[in-house]
TORBAMI-959250 format. One line per field, with one value per residue (C-alpha): residue in three letters; z, x, y; residue number from 0. Coordinates in nm, 3 decimals. Layout:
residu <- (Ala:...)
up <- (Z:...)
east <- (X:...)
north <- (Y:...)
num <- (NUM:...)
This chain:
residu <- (Unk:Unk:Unk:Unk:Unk:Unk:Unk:Unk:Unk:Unk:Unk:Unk:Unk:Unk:Unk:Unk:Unk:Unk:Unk:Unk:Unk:Unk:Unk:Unk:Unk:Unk:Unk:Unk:Unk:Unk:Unk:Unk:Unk:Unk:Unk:Unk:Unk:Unk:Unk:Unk:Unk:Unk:Unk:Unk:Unk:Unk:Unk:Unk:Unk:Unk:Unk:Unk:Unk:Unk:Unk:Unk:Unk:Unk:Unk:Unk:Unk:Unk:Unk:Unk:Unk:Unk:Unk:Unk:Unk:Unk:Unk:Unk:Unk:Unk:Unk:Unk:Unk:Unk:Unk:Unk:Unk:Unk:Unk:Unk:Unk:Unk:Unk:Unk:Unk:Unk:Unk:Unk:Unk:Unk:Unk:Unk:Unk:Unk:Unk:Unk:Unk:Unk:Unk:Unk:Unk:Unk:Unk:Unk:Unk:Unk:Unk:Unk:Unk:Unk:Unk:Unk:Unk:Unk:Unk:Unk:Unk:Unk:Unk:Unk:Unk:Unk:Unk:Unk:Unk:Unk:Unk:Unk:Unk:Unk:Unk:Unk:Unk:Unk:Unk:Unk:Unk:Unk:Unk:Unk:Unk:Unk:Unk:Unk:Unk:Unk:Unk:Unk:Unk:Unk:Unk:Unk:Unk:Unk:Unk:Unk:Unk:Unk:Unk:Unk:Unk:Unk:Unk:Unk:Unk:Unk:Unk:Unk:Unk:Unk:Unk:Unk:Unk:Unk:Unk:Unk:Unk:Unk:Unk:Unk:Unk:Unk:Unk:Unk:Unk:Unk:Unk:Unk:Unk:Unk:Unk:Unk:Unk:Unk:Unk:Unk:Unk:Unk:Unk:Unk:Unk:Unk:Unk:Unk:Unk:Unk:Unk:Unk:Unk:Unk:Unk:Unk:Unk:Unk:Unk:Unk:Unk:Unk:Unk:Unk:Unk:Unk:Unk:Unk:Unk:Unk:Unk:Unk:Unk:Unk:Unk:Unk:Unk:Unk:Unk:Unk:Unk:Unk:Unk:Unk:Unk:Unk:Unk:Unk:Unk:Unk:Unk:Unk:Unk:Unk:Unk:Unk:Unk:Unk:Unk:Unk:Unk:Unk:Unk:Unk:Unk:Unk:Unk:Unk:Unk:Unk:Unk:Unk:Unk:Unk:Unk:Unk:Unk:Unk:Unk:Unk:Unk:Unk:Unk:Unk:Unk:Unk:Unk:Unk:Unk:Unk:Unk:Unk:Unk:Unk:Unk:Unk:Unk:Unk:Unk:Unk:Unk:Unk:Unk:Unk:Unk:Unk:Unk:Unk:Unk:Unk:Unk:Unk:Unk:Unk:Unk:Unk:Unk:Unk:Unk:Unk:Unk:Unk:Unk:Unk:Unk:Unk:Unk:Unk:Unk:Unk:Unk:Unk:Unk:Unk:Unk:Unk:Unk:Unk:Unk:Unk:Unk:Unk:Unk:Unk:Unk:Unk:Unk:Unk:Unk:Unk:Unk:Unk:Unk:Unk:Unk:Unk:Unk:Unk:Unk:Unk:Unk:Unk:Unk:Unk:Unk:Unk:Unk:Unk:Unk:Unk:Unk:Unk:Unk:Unk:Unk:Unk:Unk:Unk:Unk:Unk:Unk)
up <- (-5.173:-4.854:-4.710:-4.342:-4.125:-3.976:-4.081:-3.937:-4.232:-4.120:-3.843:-4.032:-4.214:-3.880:-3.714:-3.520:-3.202:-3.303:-3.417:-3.053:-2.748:-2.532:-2.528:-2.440:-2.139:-1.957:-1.868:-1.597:-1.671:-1.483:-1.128:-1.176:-1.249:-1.228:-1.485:-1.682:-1.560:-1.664:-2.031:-2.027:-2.011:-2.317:-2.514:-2.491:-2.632:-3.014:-3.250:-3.582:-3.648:-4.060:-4.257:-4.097:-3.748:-3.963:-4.072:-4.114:-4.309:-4.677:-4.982:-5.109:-4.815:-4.877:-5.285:-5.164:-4.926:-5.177:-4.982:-5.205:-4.953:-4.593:-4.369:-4.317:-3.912:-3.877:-3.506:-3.315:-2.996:-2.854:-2.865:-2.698:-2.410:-2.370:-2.139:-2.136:-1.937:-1.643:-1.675:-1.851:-1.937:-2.184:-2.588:-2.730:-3.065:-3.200:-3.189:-3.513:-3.671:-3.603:-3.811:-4.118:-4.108:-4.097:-4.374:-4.586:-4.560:-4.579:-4.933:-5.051:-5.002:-5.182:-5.418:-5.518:-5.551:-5.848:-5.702:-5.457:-5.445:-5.178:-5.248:-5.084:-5.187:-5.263:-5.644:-5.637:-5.414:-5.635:-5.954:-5.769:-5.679:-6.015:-6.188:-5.948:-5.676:-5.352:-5.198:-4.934:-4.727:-4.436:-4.063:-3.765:-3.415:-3.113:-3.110:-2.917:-3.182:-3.319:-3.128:-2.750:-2.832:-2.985:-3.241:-3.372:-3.287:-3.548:-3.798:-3.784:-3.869:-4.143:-4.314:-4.228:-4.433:-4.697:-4.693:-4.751:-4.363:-4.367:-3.999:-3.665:-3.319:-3.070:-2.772:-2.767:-2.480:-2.230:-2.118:-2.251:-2.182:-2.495:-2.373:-2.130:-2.274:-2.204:-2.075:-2.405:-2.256:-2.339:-2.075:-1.794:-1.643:-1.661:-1.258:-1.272:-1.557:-1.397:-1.102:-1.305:-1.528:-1.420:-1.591:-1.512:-1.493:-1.457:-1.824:-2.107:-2.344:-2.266:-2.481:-2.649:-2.741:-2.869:-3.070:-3.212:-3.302:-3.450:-3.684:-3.787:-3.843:-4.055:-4.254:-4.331:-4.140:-3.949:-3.641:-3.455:-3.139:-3.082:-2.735:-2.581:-2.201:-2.197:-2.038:-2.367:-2.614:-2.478:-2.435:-2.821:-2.940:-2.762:-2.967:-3.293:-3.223:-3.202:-3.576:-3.832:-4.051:-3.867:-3.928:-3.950:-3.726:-3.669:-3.466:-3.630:-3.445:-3.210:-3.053:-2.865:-2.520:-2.471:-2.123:-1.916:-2.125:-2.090:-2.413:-2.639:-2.759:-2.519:-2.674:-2.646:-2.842:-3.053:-3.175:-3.141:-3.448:-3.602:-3.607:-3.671:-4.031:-3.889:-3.959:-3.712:-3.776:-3.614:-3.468:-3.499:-3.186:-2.982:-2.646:-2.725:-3.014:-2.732:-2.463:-2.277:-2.551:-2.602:-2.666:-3.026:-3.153:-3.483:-3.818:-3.791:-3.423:-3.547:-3.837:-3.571:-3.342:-3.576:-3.697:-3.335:-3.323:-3.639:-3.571:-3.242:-3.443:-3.660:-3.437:-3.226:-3.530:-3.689:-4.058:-4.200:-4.316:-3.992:-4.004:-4.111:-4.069:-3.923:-3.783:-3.585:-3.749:-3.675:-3.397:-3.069:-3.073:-3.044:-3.058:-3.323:-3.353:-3.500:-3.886:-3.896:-3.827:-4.093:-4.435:-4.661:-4.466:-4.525:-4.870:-4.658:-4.398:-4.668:-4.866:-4.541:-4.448:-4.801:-4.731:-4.393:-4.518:-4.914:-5.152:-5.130:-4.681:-4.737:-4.934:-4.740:-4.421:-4.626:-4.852:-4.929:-4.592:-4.582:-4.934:-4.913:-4.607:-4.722:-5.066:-4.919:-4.600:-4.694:-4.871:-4.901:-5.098)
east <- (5.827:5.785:5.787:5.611:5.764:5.492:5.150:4.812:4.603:4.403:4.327:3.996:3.920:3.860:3.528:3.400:3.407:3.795:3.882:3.652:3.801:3.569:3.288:3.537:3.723:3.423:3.434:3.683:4.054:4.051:4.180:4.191:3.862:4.140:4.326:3.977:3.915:4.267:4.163:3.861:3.975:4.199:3.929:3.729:4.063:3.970:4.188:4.141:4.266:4.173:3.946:3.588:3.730:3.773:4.088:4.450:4.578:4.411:4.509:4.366:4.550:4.824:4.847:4.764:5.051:5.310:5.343:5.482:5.540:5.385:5.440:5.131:5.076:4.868:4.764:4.500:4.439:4.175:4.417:4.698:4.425:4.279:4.018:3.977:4.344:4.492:4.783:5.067:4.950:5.141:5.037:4.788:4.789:4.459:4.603:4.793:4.479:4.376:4.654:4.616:4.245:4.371:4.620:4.334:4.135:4.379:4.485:4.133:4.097:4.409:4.320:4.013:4.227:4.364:4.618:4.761:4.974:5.062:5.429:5.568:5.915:6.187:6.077:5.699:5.752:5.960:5.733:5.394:5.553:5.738:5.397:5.284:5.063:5.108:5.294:5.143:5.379:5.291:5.446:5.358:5.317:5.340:5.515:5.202:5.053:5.315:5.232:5.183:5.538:5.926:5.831:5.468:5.644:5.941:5.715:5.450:5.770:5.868:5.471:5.502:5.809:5.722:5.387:5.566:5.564:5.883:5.939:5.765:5.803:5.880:5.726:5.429:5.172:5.131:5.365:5.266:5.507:5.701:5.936:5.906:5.819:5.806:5.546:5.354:5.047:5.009:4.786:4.907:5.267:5.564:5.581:5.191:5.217:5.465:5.298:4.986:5.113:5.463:5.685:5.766:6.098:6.456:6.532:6.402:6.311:6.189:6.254:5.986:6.083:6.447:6.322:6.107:6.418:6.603:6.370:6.322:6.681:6.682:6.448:6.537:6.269:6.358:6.359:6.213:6.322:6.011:5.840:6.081:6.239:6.631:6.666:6.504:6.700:6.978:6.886:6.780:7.117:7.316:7.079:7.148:7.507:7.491:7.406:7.684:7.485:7.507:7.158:7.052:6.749:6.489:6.286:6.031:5.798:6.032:6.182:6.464:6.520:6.508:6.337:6.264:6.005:6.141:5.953:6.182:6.516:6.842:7.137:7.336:7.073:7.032:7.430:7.421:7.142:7.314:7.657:7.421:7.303:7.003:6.716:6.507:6.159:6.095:5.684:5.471:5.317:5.286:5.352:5.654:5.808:5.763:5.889:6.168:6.123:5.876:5.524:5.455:5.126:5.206:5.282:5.617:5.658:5.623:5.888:6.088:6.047:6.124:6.419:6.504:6.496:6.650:6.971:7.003:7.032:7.268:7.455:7.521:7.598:7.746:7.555:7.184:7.169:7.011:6.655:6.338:5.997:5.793:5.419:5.218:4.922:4.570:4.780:4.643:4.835:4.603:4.684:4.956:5.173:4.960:4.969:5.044:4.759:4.673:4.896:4.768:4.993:5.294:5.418:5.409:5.644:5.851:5.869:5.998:6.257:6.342:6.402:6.573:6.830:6.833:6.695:6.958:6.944:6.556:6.536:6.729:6.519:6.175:6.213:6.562:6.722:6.383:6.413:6.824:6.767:6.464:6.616:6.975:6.779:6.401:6.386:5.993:5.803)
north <- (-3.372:-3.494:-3.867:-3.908:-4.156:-4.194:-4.111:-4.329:-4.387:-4.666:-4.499:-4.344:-4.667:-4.841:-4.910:-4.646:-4.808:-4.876:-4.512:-4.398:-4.593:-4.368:-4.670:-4.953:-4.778:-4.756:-5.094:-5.105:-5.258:-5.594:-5.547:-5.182:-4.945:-4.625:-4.694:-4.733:-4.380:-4.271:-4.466:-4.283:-3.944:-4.068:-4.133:-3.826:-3.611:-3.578:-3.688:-3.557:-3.203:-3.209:-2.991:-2.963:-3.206:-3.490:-3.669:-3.577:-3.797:-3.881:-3.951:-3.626:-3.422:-3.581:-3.484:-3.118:-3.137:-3.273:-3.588:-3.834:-4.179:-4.215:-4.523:-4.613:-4.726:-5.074:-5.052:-5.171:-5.010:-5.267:-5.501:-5.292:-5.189:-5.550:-5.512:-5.868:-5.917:-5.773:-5.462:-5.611:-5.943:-6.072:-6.036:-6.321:-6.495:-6.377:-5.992:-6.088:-6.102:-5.755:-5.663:-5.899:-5.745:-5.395:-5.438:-5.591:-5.267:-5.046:-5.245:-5.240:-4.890:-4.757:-5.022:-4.853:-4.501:-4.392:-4.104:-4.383:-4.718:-4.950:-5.029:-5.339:-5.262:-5.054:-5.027:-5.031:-4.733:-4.551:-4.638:-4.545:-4.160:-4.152:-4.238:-3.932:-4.157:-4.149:-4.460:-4.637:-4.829:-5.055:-5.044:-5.188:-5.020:-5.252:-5.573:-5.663:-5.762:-6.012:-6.312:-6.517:-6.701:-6.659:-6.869:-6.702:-6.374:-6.513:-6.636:-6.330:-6.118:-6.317:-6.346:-5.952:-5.899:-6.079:-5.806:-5.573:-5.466:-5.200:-5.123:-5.259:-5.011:-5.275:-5.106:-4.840:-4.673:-4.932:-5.289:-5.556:-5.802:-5.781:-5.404:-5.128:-4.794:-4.439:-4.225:-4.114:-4.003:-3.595:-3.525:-3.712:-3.567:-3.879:-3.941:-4.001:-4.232:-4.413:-4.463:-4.569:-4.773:-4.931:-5.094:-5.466:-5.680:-5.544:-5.544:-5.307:-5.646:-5.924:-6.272:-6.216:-5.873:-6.008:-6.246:-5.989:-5.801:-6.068:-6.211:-5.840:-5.837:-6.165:-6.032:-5.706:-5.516:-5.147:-5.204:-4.846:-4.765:-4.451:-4.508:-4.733:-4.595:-4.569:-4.951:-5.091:-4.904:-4.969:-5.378:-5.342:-5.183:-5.457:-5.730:-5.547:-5.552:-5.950:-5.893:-5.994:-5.774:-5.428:-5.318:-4.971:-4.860:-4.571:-4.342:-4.287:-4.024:-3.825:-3.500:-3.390:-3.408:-3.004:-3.065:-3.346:-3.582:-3.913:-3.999:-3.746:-3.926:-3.828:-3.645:-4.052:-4.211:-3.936:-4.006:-4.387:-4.396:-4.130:-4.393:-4.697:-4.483:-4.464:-4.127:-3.987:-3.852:-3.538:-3.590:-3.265:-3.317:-3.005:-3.199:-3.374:-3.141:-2.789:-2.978:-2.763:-2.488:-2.164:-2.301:-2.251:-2.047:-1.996:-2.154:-1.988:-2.071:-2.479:-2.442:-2.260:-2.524:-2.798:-2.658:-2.699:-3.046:-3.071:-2.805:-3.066:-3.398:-3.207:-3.081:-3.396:-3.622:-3.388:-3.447:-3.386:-3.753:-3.894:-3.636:-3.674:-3.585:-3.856:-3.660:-3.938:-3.756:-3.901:-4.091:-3.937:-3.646:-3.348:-3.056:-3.064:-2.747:-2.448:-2.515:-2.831:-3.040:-3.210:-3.356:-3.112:-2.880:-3.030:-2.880:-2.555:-2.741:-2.848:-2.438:-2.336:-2.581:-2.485:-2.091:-2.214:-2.469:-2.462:-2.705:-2.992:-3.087:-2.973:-3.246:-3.479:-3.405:-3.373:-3.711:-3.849:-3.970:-4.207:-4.306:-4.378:-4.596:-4.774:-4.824:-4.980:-5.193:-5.307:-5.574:-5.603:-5.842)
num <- (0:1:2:3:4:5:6:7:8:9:10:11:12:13:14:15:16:17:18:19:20:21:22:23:24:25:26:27:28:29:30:31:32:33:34:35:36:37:38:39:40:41:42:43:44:45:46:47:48:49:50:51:52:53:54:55:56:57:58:59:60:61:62:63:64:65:66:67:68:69:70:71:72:73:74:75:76:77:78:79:80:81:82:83:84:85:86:87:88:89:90:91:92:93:94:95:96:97:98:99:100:101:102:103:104:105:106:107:108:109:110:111:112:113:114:115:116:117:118:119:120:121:122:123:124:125:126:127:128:129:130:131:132:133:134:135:136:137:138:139:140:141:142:143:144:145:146:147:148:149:150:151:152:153:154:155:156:157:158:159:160:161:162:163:164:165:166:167:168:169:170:171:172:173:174:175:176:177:178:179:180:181:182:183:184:185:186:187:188:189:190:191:192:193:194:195:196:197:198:199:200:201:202:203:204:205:206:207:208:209:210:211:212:213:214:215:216:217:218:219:220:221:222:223:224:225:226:227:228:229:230:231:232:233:234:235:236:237:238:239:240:241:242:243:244:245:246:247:248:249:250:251:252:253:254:255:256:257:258:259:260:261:262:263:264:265:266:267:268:269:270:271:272:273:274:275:276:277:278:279:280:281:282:283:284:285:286:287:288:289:290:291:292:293:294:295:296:297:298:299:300:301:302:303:304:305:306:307:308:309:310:311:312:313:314:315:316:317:318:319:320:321:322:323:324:325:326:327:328:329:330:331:332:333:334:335:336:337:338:339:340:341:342:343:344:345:346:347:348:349:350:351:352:353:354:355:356:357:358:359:360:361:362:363:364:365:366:367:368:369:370:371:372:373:374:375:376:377:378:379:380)
């Protein structure tokens, strides 16, 4: 069985001028009609690799591909792009909405599924994949979207828990005022991005991002380090270590840093999680997962490039407890490596990190390093 990390259901569920950007970024970013342009070109990359150009992530794909649990990404990439404010204005207080809307229809439509569950904690998740449904697990993707202050950003965290909201990625594609991220625009080479979209402040978190980490923290909610630059991870490991608790933490969509992709998690980081007991999910996108190694162009060239990644976390913390499969499917990754484009895939994934490792650390890296840490950390409704 396998559990994604990362996996954006809702993504299909949305409006189609939500799911599209191409109509919004033609109105130009205040102050700016390049980085419009730069938005535009975003827009017209496809998304969905499934069957026929549609979706990647279904419940039906999903039961085909032996995927028991997927964290299921609330997002909503209006609000990330606000047109309405300059680069890098700071979040506002209605985004929060967005995502109490999207969690709605995501809950309505696994509602009305028989084969699937939306777990909100540690035991309706195992009772929805024992009862063989797939469990549908909420996330959150921008910190954005968490509020305008410390104190809605506290209490959004703590409605959000108590939703059963299991992880929240502080930063994501562009600054918004809340922590500097990486480059994690395929087409569009780091220095350019940089220069396109800079980063602002001297420190990788702002207040608003630590208090977005605390109340996370205080209420038992991952905290995922994926798309943050070096300066914020570093700012949010010296937060969690003002913890009494010692909180574990992930990355949940990630590869190695093979080559020079400042996006893909450094060999430090890569052992700091491991001795925090936290798991890294290894993304099947083809830009960040072949970065620095041979270009994959077949199925076998993406299990032999995910091993890759995997055979590096292992080898740098020294144990298979810290890996994990987390694709960013349906998340604005085209092209995924050959093979793996959609979930119904994934059983395939999982026979041949079978044949390569044996059943027992295939099934850590495939399902049980998730389960374990969400088991002994989430608290959820």
């Amino acid at each position: 069985m396998i559990v994604d990390l990362h996996a954006h259901f809702p993504m299909h569920l949305l409006p189609p001028e939500q799911r599209n950007t191409h109509a919004a970024v033609l109105a130009p970013w205040p102050g700016s009609r390049w980085r419009s342009v730069i938005l535009e070109i975003l827009s017209r990359l496809a998304n969905y690799q499934g069957p026929h150009g549609g979706p990647g992530v279904t419940v039906e794909l999903m039961r085909k591909g032996n995927v028991g649990a997927a964290l299921s990404v609330l997002f909503a990439p209006f609000d990330e792009m606000d047109l309405s404010q300059p680069y890098g204005a700071p979040p506002l207080s209605r985004y929060v909405q967005s995502l109490r809307d999207q969690m709605a229809l995501v809950e309505k439509d696994v509602d009305a599924d028989p084969n699937a569950d939306i777990a909100r904690n540690p035991e309706q998740m195992d009772a929805a994949m024992a009862a063989g449904r797939v469990a549908m697990i909420h996330c959150v993707e921008g910190a954005f979207a968490l509020g305008a202050t410390e104190a809605e950003i506290a209490a959004t965290v703590e409605e959000f828990a108590g939703r059963g909201v299991a992880y929240i990625t502080i930063a994501h594609l562009f600054y918004r005022g809340v922590a500097q991220n990486s480059p994690a625009l395929p087409f569009m080479p780091d220095a350019l991005y940089k220069l396109v979209f800079p980063q602002k402040g001297d420190k990788g978190l702002t207040p608003l991002g630590e208090a977005a980490v605390r109340a996370m923290v205080r209420h038992n909610v991952l905290v995922d380090i994926t798309h943050m630059n070096d300066k914020a991870i570093d700012h949010t490991f010296k937060v969690l270590d003002d913890s009494p608790d010692d909180p574990p933490l992930i990355a949940s969509h990630i590869a190695c840093r093979f080559g020079g992709a400042d996006y893909n998690l450094s060999d430090d980081v890569i052992k700091e999680i491991g001795l925090r007991r936290g798991v890294m999910g290894v993304i099947v996108c083809e830009h960040w997962a072949n970065d620095g190694l041979p270009k994959a162009k077949t199925f076998a060239d993406s299990v032999k490039v995910i091993r890759q990644h995997i055979d590096r976390v292992h080898d740098l913390t020294g144990t298979y407890d810290h890996i994990a499969i987390g694709s960013d499917l349906d998340g604005y990754i085209k092209p995924a490596l050959p093979g793996l484009e959609h979930e119904g895939h994934m059983k395939a994934l999982e026979e041949a990190l079978v044949d390569g490792y044996g059943a027992e650390v295939a099934r850590k890296i495939c399902s049980d390093n998730v389960l374990g840490l969400l088991r002994r950390y989430w608290r959820g409704a």
